[in-house]
C-alpha positions as CSV (number, residue, x, y, z in Angstrom):
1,X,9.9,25.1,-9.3
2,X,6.8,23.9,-7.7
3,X,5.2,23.8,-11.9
4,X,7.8,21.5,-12.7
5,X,7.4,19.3,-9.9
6,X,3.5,19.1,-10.4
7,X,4.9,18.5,-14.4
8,X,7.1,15.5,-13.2
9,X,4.8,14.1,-11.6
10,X,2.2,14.2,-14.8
11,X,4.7,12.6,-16.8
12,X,5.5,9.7,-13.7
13,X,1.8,9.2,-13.7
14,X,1.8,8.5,-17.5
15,X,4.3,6.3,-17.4
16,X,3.2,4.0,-15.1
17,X,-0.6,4.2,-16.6
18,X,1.6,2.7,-19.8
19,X,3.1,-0.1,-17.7
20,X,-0.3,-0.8,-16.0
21,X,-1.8,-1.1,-19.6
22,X,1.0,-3.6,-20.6
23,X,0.3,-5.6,-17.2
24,X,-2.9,-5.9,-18.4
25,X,-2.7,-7.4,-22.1
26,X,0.0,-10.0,-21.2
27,X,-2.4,-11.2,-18.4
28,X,-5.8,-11.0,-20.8
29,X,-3.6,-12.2,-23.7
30,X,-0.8,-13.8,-23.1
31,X,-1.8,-15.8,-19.8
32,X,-5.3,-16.4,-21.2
33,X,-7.1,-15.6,-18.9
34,X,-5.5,-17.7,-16.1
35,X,-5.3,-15.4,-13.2
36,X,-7.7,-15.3,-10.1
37,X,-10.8,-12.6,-10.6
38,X,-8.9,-11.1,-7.5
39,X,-6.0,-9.9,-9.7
40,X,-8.2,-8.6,-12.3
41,X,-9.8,-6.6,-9.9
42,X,-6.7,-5.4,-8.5
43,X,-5.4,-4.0,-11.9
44,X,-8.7,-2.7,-12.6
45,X,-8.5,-0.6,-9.4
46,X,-4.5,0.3,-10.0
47,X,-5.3,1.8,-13.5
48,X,-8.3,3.7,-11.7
49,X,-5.7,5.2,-9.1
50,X,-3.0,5.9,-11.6
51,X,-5.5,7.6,-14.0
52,X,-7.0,9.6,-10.9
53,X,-3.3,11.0,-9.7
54,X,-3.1,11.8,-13.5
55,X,-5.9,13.9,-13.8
56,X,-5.2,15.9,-10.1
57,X,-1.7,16.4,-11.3
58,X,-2.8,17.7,-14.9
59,X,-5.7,19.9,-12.8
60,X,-3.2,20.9,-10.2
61,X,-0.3,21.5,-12.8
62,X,-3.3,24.2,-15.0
63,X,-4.8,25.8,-12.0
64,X,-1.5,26.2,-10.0
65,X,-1.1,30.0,-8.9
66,X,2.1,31.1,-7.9
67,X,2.3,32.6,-4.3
């Protein structure tokens, strides 16, 4: 149970690295560039956390020993 939990949440992470990723081009190419350097920053640093939660859950989900 606790595998499929730590799978769940590999697959939650994806999916909001993809939405992240779609924030991302409609700002650089659909807004042209109109945003504040602030919000650039912050989706740079949201994409950072999501792909850091991806990559304990992926560990966590590999190296998981059952008690």
């Amino acid at each position: 149970m606790k595998k499929l939990f730590l799978i769940a949440m590999v697959g939650l992470s994806l999916a909001l690295i993809i939405v992240e990723i779609n924030f991302v081009i409609n700002d650089f190419l659909i807004d042209n560039l109109d945003n504040s350097i602030g919000n650039i920053f912050g989706m740079i640093v949201g994409f950072c956390g999501l792909f850091a939660s991806y990559k304990d859950a992926t560990w966590k989900a590999r190296n998981w020993e059952d008690d």
